[in-house]
Jmol script that loads the backbone (N, CA, C; Angstrom):
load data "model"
ATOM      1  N   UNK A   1      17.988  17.020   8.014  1.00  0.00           N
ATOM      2  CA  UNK A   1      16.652  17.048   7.477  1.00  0.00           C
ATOM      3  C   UNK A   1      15.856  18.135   8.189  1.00  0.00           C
ATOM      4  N   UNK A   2      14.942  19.226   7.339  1.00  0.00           N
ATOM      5  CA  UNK A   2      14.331  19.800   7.797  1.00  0.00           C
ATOM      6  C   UNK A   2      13.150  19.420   8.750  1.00  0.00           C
ATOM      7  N   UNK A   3      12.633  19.869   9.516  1.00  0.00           N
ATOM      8  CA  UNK A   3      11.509  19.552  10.119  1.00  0.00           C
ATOM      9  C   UNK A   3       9.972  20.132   9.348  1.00  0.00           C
ATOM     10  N   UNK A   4       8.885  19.832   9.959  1.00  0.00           N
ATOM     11  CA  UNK A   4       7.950  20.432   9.344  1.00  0.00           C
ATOM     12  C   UNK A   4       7.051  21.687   9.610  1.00  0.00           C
ATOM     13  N   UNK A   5       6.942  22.379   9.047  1.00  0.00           N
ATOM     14  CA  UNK A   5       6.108  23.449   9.648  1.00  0.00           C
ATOM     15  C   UNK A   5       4.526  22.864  10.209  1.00  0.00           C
ATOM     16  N   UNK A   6       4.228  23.745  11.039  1.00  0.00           N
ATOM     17  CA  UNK A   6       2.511  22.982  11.360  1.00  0.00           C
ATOM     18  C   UNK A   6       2.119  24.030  12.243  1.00  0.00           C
ATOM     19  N   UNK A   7       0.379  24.541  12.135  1.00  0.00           N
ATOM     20  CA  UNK A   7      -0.166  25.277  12.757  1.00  0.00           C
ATOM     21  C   UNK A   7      -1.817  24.693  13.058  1.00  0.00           C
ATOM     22  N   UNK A   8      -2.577  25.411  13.448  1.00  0.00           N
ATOM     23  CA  UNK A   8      -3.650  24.890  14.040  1.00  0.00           C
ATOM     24  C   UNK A   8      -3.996  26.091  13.012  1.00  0.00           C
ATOM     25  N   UNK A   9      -5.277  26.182  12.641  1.00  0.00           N
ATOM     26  CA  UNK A   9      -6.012  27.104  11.285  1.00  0.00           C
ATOM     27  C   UNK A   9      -7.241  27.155  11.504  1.00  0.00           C
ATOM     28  N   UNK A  10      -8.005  28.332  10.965  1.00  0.00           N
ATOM     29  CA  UNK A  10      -9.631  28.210  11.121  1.00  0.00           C
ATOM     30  C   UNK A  10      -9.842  27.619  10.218  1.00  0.00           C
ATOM     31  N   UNK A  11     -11.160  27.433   9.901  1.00  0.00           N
ATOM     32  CA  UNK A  11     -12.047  26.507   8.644  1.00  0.00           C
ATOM     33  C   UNK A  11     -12.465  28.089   7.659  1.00  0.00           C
ATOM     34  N   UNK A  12     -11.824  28.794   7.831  1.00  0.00           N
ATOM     35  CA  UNK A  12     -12.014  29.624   7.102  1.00  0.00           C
ATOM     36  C   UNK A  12     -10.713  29.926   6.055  1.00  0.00           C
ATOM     37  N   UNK A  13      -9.511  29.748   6.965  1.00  0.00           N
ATOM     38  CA  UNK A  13      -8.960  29.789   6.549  1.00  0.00           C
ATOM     39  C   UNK A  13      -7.983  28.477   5.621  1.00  0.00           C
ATOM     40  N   UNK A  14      -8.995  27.187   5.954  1.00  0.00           N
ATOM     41  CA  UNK A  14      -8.654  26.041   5.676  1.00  0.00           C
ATOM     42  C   UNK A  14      -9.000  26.253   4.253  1.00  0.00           C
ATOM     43  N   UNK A  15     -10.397  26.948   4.188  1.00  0.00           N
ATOM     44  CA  UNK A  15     -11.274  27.200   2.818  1.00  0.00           C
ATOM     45  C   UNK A  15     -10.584  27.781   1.890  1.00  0.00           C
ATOM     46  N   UNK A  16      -9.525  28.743   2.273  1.00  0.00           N
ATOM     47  CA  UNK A  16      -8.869  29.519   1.273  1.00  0.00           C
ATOM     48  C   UNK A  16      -8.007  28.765   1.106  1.00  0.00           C
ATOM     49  N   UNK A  17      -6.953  28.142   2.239  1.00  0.00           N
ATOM     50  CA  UNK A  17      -5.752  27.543   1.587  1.00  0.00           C
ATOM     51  C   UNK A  17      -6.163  26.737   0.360  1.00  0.00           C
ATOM     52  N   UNK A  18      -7.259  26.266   0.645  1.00  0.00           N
ATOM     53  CA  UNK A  18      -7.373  24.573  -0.595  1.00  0.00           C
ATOM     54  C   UNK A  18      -8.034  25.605  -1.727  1.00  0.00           C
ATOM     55  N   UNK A  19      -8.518  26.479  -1.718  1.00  0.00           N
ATOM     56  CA  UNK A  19      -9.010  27.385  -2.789  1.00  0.00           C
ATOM     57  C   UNK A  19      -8.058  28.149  -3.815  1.00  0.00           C
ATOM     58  N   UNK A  20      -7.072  28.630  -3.048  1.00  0.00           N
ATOM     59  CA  UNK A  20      -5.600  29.372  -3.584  1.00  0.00           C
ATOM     60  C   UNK A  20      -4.680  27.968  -3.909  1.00  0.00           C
ATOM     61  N   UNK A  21      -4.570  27.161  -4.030  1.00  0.00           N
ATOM     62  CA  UNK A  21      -3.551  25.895  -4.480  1.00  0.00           C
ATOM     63  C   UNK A  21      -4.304  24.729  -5.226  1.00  0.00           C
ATOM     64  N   UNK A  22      -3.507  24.052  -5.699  1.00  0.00           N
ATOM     65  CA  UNK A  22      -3.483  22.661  -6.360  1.00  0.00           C
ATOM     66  C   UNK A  22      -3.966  21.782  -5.373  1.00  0.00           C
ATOM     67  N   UNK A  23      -5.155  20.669  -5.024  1.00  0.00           N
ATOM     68  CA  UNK A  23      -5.092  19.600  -4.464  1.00  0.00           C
ATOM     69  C   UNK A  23      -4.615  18.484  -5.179  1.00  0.00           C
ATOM     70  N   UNK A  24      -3.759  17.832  -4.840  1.00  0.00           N
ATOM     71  CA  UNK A  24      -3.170  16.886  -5.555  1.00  0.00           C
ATOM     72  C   UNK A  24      -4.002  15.260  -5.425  1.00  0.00           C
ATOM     73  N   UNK A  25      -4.819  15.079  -3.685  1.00  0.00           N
ATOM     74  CA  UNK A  25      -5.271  13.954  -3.515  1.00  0.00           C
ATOM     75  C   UNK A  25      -6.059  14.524  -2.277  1.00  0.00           C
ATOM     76  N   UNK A  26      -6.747  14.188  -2.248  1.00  0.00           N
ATOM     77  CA  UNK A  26      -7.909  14.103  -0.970  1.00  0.00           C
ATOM     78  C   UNK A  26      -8.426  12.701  -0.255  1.00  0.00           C
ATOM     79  N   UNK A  27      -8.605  12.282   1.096  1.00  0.00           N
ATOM     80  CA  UNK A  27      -9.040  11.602   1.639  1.00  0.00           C
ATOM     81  C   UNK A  27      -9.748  11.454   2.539  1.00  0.00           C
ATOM     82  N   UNK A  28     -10.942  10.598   3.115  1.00  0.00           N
ATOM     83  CA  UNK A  28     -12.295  11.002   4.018  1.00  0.00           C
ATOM     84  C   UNK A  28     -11.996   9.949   4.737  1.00  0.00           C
ATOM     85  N   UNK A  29     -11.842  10.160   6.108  1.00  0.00           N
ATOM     86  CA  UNK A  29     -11.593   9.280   6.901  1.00  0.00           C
ATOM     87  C   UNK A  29     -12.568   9.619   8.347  1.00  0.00           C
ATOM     88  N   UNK A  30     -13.013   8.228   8.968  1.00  0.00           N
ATOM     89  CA  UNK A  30     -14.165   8.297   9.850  1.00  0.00           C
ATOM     90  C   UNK A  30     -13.767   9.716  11.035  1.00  0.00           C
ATOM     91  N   UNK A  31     -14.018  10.930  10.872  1.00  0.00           N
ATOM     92  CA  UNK A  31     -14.104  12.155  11.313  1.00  0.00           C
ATOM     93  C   UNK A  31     -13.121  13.078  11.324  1.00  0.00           C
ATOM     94  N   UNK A  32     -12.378  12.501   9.913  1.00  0.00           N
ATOM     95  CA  UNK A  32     -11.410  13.577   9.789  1.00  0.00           C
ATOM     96  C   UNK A  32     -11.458  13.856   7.880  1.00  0.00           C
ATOM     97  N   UNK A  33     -10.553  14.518   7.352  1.00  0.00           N
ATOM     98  CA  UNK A  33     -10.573  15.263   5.843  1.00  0.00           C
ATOM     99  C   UNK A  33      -9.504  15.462   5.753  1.00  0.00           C
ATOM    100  N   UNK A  34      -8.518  14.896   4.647  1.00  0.00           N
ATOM    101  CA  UNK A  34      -6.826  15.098   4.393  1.00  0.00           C
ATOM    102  C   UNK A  34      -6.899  15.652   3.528  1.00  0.00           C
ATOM    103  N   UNK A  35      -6.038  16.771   3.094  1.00  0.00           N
ATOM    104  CA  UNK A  35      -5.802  17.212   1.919  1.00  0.00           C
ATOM    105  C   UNK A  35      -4.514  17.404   1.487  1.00  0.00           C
ATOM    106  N   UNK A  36      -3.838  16.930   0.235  1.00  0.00           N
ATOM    107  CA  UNK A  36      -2.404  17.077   0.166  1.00  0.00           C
ATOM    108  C   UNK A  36      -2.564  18.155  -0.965  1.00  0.00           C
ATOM    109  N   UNK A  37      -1.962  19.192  -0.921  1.00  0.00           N
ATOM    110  CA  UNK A  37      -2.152  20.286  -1.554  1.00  0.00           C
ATOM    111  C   UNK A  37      -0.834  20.790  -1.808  1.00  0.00           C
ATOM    112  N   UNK A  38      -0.463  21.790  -2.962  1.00  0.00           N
ATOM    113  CA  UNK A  38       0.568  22.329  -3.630  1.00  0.00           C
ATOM    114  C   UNK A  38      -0.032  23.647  -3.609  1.00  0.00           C
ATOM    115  N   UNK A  39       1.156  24.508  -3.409  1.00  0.00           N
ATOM    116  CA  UNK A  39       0.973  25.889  -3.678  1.00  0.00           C
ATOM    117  C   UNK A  39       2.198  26.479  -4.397  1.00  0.00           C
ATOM    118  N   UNK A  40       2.498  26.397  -5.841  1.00  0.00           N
ATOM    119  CA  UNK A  40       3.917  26.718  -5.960  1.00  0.00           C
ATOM    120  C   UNK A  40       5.051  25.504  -5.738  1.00  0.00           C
ATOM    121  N   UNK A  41       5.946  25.511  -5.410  1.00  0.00           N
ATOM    122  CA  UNK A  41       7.168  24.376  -4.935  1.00  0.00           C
ATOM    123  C   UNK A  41       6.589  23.904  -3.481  1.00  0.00           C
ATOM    124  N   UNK A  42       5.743  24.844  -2.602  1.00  0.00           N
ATOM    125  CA  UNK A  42       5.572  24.395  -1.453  1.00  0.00           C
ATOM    126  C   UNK A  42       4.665  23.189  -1.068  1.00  0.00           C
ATOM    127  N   UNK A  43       4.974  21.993  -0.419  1.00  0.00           N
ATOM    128  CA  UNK A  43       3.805  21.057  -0.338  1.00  0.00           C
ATOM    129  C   UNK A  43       3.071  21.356   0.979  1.00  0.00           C
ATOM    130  N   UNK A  44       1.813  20.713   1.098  1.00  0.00           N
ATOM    131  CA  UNK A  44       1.021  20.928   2.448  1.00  0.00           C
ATOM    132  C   UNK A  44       0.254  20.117   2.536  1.00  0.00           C
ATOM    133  N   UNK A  45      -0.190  19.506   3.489  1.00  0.00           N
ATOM    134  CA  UNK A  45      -0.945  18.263   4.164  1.00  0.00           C
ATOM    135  C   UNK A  45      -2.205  18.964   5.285  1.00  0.00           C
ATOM    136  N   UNK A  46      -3.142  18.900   4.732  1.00  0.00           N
ATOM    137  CA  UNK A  46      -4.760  19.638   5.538  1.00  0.00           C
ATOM    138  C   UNK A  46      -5.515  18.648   6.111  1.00  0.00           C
ATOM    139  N   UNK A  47      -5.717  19.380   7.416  1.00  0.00           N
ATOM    140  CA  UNK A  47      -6.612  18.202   8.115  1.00  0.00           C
ATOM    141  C   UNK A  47      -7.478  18.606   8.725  1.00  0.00           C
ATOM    142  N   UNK A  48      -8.854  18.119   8.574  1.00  0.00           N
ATOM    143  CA  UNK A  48     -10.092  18.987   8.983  1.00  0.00           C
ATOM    144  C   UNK A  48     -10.872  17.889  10.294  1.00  0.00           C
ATOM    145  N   UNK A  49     -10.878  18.300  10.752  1.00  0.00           N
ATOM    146  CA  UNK A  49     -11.537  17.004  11.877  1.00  0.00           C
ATOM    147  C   UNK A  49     -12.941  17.725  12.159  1.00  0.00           C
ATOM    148  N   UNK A  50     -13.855  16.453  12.318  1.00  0.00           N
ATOM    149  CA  UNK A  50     -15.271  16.630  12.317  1.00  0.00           C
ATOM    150  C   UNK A  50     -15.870  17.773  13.367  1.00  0.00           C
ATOM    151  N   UNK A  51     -14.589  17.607  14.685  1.00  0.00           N
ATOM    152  CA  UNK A  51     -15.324  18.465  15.546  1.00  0.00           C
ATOM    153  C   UNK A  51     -14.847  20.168  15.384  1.00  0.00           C
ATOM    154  N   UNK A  52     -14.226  20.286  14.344  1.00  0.00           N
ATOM    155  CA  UNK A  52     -14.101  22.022  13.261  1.00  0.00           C
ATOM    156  C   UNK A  52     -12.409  22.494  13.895  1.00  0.00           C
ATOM    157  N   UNK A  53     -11.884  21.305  14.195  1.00  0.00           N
ATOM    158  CA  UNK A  53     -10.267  21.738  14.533  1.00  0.00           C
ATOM    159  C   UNK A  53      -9.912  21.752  13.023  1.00  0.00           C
ATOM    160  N   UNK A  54      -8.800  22.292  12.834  1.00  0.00           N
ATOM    161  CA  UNK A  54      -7.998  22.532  11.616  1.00  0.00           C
ATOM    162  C   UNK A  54      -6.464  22.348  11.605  1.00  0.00           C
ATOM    163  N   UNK A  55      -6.060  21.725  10.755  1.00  0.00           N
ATOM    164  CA  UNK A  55      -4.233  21.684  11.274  1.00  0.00           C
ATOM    165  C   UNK A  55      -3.658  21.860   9.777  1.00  0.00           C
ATOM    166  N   UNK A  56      -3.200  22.586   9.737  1.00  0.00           N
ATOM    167  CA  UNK A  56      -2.045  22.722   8.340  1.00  0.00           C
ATOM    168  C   UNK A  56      -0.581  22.882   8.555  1.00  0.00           C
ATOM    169  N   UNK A  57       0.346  21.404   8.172  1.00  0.00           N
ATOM    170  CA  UNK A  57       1.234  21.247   8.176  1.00  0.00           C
ATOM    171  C   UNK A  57       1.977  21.244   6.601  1.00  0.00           C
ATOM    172  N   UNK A  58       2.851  22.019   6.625  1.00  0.00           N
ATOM    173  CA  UNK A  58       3.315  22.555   5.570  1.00  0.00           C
ATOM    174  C   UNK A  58       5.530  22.165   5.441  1.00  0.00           C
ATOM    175  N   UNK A  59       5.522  21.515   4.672  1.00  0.00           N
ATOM    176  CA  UNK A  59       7.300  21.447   3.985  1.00  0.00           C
ATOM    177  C   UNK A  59       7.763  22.574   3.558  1.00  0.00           C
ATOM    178  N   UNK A  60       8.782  23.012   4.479  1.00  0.00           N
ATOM    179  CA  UNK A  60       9.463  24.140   4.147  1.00  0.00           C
ATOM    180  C   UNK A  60      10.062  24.046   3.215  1.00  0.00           C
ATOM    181  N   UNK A  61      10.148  25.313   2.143  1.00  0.00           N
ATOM    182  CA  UNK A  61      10.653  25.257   0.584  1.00  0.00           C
ATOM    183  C   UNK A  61      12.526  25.607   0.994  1.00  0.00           C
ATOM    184  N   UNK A  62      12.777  24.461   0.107  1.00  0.00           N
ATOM    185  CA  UNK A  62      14.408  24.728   0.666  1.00  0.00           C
ATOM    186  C   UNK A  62      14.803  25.124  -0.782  1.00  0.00           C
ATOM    187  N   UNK A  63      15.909  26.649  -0.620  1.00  0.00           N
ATOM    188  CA  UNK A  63      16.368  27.428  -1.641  1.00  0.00           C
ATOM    189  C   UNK A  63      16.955  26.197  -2.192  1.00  0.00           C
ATOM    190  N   UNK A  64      16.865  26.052  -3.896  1.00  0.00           N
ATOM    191  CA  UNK A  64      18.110  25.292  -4.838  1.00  0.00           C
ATOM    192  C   UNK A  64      19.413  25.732  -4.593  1.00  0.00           C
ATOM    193  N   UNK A  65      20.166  24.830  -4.017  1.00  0.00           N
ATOM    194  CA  UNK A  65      21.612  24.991  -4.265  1.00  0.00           C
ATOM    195  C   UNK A  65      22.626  25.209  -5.230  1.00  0.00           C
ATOM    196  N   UNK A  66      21.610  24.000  -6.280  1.00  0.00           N
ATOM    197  CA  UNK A  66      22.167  23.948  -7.733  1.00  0.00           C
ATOM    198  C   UNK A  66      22.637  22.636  -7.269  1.00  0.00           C
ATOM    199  N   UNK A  67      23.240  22.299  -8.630  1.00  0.00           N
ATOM    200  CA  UNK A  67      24.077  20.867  -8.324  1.00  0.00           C
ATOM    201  C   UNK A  67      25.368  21.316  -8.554  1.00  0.00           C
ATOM    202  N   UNK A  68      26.419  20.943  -7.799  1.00  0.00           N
ATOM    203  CA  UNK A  68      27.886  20.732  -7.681  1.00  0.00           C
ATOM    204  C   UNK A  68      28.580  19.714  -8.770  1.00  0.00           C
ATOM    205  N   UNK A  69      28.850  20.434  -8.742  1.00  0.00           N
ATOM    206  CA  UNK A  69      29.660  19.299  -9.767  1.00  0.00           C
ATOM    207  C   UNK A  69      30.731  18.625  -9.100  1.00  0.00           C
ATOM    208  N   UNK A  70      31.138  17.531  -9.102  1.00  0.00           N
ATOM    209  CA  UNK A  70      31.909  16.717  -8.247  1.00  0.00           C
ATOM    210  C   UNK A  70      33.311  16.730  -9.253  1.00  0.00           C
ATOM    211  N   UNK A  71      34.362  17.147  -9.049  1.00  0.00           N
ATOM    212  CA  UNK A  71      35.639  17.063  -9.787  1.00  0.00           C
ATOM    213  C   UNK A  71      35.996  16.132  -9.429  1.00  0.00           C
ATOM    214  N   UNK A  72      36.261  14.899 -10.601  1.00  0.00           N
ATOM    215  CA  UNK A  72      36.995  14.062 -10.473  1.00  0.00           C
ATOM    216  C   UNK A  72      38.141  14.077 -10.545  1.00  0.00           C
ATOM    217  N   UNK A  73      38.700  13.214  -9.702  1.00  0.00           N
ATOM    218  CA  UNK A  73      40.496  13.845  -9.755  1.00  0.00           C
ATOM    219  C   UNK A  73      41.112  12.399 -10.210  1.00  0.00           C
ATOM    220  N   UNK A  74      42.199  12.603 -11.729  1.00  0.00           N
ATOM    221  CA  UNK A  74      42.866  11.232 -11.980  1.00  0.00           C
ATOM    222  C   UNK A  74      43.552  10.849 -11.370  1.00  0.00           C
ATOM    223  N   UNK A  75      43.500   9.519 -11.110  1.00  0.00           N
ATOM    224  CA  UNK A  75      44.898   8.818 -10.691  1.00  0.00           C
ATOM    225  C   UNK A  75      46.008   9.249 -11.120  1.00  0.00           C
ATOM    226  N   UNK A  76      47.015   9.899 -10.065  1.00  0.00           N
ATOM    227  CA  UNK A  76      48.250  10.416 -10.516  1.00  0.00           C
ATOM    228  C   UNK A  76      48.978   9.730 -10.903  1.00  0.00           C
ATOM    229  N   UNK A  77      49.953   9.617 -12.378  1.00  0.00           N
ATOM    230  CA  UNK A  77      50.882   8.953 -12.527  1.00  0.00           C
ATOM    231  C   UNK A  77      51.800   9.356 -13.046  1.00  0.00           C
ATOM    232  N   UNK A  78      52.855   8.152 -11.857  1.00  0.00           N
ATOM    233  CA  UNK A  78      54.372   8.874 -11.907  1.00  0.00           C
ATOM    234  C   UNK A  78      55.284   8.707 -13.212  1.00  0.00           C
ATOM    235  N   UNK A  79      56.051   9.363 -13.241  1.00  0.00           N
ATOM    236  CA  UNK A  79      56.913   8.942 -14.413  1.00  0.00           C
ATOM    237  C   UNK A  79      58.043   8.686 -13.851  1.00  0.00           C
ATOM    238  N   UNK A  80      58.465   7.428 -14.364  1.00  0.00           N
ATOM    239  CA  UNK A  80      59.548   6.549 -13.964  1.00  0.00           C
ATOM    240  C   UNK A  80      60.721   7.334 -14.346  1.00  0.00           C
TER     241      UNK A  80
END
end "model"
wireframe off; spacefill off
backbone 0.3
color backbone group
């Protein structure tokens, strides 16, 4: 499992992320501001705390593999 990306951000630049993307859900919590936001395939989780810290933690976009196809293999049978 990948881990998550995460940085500390200005409020300036908090302003643009949520400005340039999709918010999907927002939440106000006693001195903080969540934002779950989309940009493209990429997801991101924004957090604004009252005293003007900023944190944007972001899911790294993992390339499609595609799907595999799983070959099933028959039961071999012998001939008597």
């Amino acid at each position: 499992m990948k881990s998550f990306d995460w940085k500390n951000i200005t409020r300036e630049t908090l302003a643009e992320h949520l400005s340039t993307g999709k918010i999907n859900e927002t939440q106000a919590l006693p001195g903080a501001n969540l934002y779950h936001c989309q940009h493209g395939q990429k997801d991101s989780l924004a957090i604004a705390l009252d005293s003007g810290a900023c944190l944007l933690i972001e899911k790294p976009v993992q390339a499609n593999p595609g799907r595999e196809r799983r070959k099933s293999k028959a039961p071999s049978v012998s001939n008597p």
